[in-house]
N, C-alpha and C positions, 0 to 999 in steps of 0.2 A: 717093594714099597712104592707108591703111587705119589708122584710128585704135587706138591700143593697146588691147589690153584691157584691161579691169575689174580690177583685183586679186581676188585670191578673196574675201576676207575681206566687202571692199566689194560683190562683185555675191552675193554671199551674204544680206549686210545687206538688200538691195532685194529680194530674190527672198523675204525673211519680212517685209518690209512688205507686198508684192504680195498676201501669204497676207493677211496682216492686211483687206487692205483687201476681197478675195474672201469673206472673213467679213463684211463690214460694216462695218468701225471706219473710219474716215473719217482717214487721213493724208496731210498736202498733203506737198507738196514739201521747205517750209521745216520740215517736222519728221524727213522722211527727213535732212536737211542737218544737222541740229542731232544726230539719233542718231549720222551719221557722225564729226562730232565728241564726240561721249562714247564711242565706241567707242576713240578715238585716246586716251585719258586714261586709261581703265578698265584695271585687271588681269583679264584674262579668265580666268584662272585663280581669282580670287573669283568663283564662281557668282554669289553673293547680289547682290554690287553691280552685277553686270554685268545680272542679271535687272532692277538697279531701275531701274538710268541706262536701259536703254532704256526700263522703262514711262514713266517721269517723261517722256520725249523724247516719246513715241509719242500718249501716251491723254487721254485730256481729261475721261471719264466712267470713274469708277471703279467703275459697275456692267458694264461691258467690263473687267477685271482677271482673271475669273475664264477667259476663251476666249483672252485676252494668256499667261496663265501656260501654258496648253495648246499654244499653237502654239509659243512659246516652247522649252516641250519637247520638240516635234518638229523644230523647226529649230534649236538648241542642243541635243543630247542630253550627259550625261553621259559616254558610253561605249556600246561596242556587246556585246554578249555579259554573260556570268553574269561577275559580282565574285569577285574571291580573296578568303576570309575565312581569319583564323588558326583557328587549331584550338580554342583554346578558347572562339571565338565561336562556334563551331556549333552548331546545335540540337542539344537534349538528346534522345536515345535512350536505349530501352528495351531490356534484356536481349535482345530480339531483335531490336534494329537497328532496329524503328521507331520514329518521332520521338513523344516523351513531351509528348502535348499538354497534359495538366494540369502537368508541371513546365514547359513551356515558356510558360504563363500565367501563371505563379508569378513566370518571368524578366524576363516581360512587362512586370508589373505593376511589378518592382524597374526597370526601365531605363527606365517613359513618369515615376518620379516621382523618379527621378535627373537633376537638373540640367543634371551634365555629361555625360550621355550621349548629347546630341546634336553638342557638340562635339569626342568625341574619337572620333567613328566610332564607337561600338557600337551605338546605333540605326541608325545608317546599314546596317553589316552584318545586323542582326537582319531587316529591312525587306526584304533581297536573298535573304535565307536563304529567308524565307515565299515569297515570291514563288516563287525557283525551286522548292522544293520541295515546297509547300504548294497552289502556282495553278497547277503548269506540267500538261498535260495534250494530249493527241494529237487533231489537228483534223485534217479529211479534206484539208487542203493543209500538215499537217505539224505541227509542235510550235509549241504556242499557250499561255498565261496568262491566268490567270481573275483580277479583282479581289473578286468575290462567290467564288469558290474560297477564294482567300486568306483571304480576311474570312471566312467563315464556319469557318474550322477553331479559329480563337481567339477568334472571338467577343470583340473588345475591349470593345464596350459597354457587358458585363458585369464588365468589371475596375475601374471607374471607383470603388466603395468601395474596392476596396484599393489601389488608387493615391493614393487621398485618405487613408488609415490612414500608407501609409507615407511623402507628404508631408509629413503632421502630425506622425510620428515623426523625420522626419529634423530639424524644426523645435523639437524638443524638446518641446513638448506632452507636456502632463502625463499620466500614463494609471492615476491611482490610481482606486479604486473612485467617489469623489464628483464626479469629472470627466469630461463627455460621452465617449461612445464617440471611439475616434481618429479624425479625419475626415470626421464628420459636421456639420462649419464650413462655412457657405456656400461660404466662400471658396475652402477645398479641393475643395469639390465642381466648385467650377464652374472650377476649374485641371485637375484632374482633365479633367474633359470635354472642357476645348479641347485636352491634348494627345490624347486618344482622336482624337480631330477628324483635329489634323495627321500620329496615325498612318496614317489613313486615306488621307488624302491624298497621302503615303509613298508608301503603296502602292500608292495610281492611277499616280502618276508611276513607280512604278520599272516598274510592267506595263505601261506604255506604253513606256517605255524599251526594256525586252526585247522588246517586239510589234515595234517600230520594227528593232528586229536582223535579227528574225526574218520580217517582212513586206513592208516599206518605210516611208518615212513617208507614201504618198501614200494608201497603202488603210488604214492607222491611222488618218490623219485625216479621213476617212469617214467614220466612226462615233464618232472619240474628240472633239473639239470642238464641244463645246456649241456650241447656239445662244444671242445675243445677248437679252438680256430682252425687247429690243422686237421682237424675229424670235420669238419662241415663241408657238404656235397658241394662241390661248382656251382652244376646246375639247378639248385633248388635254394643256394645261400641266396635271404632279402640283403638289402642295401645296406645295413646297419652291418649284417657277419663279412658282407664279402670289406668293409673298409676295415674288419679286424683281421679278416685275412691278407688285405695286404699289406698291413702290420707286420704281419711276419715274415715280409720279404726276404727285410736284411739278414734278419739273424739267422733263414734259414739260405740266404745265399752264403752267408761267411760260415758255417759251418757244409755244406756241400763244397766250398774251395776248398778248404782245410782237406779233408777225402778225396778230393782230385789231385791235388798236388801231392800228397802222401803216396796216390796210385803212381803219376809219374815218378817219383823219386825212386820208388818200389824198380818199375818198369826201366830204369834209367841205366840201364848196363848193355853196352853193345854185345855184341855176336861174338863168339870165341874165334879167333886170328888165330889158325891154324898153322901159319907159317913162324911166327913167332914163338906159338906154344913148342911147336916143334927144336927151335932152336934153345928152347931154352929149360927141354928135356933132356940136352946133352950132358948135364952136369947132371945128370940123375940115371945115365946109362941108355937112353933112347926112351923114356919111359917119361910120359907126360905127366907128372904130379901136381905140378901147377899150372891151372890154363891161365894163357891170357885173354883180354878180351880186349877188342877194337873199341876207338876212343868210342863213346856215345855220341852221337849228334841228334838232342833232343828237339823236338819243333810242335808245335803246337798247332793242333788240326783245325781243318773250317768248319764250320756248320751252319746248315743250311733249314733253318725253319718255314715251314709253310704250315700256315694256320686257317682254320674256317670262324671268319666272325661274325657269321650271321649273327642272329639274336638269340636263337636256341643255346647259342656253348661259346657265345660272349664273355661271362666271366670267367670261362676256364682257359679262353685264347689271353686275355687279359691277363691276369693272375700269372700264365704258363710264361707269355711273353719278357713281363716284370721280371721274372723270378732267371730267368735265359740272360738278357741281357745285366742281371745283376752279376754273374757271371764270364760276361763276354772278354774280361780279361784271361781266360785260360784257352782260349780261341785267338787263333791268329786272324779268324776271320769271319765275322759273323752277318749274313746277310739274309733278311726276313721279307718272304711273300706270304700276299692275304689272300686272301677272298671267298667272296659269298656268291655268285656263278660267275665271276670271271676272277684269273689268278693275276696278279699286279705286285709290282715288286715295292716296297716299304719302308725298308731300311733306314731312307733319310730320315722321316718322319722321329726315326727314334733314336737315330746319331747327335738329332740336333741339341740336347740338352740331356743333361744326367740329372734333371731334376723329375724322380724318381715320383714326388709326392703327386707333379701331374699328370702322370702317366695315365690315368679316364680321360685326363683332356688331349692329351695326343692320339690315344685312339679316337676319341671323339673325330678329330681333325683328319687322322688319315681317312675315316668312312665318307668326312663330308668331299674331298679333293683327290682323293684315289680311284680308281678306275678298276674297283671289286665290287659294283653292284653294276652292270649293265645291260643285262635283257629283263629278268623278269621278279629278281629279288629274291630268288629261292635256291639253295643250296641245287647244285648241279656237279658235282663232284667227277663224271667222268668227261665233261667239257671242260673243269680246272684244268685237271690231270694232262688233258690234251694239249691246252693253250700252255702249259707249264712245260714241255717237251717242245711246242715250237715256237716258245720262244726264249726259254731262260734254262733250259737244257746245258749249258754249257759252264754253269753256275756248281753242277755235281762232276768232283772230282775226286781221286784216288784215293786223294788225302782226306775227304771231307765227309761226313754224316749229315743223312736226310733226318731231320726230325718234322712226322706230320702229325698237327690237332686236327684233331674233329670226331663227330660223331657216326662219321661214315654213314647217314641218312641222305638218299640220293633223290629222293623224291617220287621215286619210280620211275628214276632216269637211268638210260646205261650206265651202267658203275665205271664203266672203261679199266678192268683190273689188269689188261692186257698192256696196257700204256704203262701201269702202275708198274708194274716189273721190267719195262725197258728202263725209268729212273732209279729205279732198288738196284742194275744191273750194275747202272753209271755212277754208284756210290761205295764207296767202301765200307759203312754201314748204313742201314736202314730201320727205323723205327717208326711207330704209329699209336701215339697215345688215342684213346678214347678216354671219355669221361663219365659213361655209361655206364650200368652196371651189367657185366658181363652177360647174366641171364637176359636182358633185352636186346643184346646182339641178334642180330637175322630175325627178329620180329620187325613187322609193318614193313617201313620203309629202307630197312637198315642192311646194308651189304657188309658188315663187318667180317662175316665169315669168308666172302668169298677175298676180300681185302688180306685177310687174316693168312689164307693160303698161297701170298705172296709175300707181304711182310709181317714182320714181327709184330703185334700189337699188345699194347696190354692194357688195361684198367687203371683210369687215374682219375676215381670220385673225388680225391680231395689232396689236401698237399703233403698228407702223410703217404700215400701210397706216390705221388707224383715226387718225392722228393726223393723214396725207394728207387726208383724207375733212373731216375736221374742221376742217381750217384751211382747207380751200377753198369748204365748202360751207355753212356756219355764217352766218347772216345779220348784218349789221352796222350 
């Protein structure tokens, strides 16, 4: 007998954790089970709460909220097709029928600083208008929507004084001649901005919405759901992913101590005391059934980073650095060289404060007063390598591990891998992150192979693979 089917609702539910989990976000079982019960409770017809009861069921990390709200979208849509809006919602026109973009800024700016205009539907309509009309446009597999269409015809983040003016007036604020211009309050301004924000974001969602009518949702989600902070490349994160990456400093350095410290505890039993064992076999006829083991004396190793921060693999030195010294409690001694063709040692730079949040502005400092840019500004890796043997050679010790960033691009300079194996020698371990993706090792300029047949290397595009790399390979 053939077991009944799934109700829709429910193999619906599994079929967007399935997505969930093909992204990344990590849902067992007992959170699918717990969503299926919020589902059973919830008005589905409240978008809002329905959106919330599953995130709360689902997420655990609320740096995942932002690719939760996007599939979200694609496997709940609103509706399929263009919105009826009343007549006098519609965009303003001009004597010749086309849409009056400066009175329709004007409207703009009166409905992002109207309160209720997101509860009684006129932002909602205004959001569908742009879109259809403003983003929609002819793509060679048919009618498609632009969110940079959209956004660039009104230019919202230009309206943000007059939003904060007519804030401050609907607030009563005073507007005589001895009282600040209207809306130049902090406070306005920065109300002002976040809903510029969430028009924005309106409008992703509504031109996903209409792409998903018009395409499917399997080729929208292609392109439309971001990657996870910890899945985003180094080298290719813009300025906006690399400050969510380093968002995730903390919480992925206190769960890498947690693993370090578990290793040592593991590790934490001395070497079997042969002469004791033995003595204390005599009550058992010469016969050792119990070893002893010599006290432990556990100590905590050094490490020694050396990173390249040119500007090619900048934010993976950055990022790598942060994420090291978030850690430098399980290290009895942690001391950091830079450089982009000459190697310099760092350290102070980053002893001097544990204020983590400025850590771009300490790099910023070490590059401008440190002595890692001085012949020609270009990666020169096997004159580091050299300068780093005569002069700070004495820095790798029995006790301590090499850890090297970079992308091993040498310019089509001598790699010096010859050198590179008298400090692998002087180490008790050796490692060599790259942040490449291994298929471009040994193209162009890149010596990773030949690097690679001295030390250990491995791939670290992002901080899922770099936090692998790191919990496994970190001495203890």
């Amino acid at each position: 007998m053939n077991a009944p089917a799934a109700e829709p609702l429910v193999a619906h539910l599994a079929s967007f954790v399935d997505e969930l989990r093909d992204r990344g976000i990590v849902v067992g079982p007992s959170k699918l089970i717990d969503a299926a019960e919020a589902v059973s409770v919830l008005n589905l017809l409240d978008r809002t709460s329905f959106r919330e009861g599953l995130a709360c069921t689902l997420l655990d990390d609320i740096a995942h909220r932002k690719v939760f709200d996007v599939v979200f979208d694609l496997w709940w849509p609103l509706g399929g097709g263009a919105r009826s809006v009343v007549d006098e919602r519609e965009l303003p026109r001009d004597e010749a029928g086309e849409i009056d973009i400066p009175q329709l800024r004007d409207r703009l700016a009166q409905l992002l600083a109207d309160d209720a205009a997101q509860s009684d539907g006129r932002m909602a309509d205004m959001v569908a208008q742009i879109v259809e009309q403003l983003g929609s446009y002819q793509s060679t597999r048919g009618p498609a929507f632009s969110t940079y269409q959209a956004m660039s015809s009104v230019s919202p983040q230009t309206l943000i004084a007059s939003i904060a003016a007519a804030m401050a007036q609907a607030a009563g604020e005073p507007a005589d001649g001895d009282a600040p211009r209207l809306g130049t309050q902090a406070r306005y301004r920065r109300s002002a901005s976040d809903r510029v924000q969430q028009f924005s974001s309106d409008i992703e969602a509504e031109t996903r919405r209409r792409m998903v009518a018009e395409a499917g949702r399997e080729r929208v989600g292609e392109y439309a759901v971001p990657l996870l902070p910890e899945q985003m490349n180094f080298l290719s994160a813009m300025a906006a992913e690399q400050a969510e990456l380093r968002r995730t400093v903390q919480p992925l350095a206190r769960l890498l101590a947690a693993k370090l410290e578990i290793r040592r505890r593991r590790n934490n039993r001395g070497a079997v005391d042969v002469r004791r064992t033995l003595r204390k076999s005599m009550s058992t006829g010469g016969v050792p059934i119990d070893l002893v083991h010599r006290r432990p004396r556990p100590g905590r190793p050094e490490l020694v980073v050396c990173c390249d921060v040119s500007g090619s693999v900048a934010g993976f030195s950055q990022f790598t650095l942060q994420l090291v010294y978030a850690l430098r409690q399980q290290f009895s001694k942690v001391r950091v060289f830079a450089f982009v063709d000459t190697v310099d040692e760092v350290t102070d730079y980053f002893d001097r404060s544990d204020d983590y949040a400025n850590f771009a502005e300490t790099m910023s400092t070490m590059l401008r007063e440190s002595a890692v840019l001085t012949r020609d500004g270009h990666s020169d890796y096997g004159h580091v390598l050299r300068g780093f043997v005569d002069n700070y050679a004495d820095s790798l010790t029995h006790r301590g591990a090499l850890l090297i960033l970079g992308d091993a691009r040498t310019n089509f300079r001598d790699p010096r891998a010859d050198v590179l194996a008298t400090l692998v020698d002087k180490a008790r371990h050796a490692y060599w992150l790259n942040p490449e993706e291994r298929n471009l090792w040994d193209t162009g300029d890149s010596a990773a192979g030949e690097y690679a047949d001295v030390i250990d290397m491995y791939e670290c595009r992002n901080a899922t693979q770099l936090a692998d790399v790191i919990a496994n390979l970190l001495p203890i």
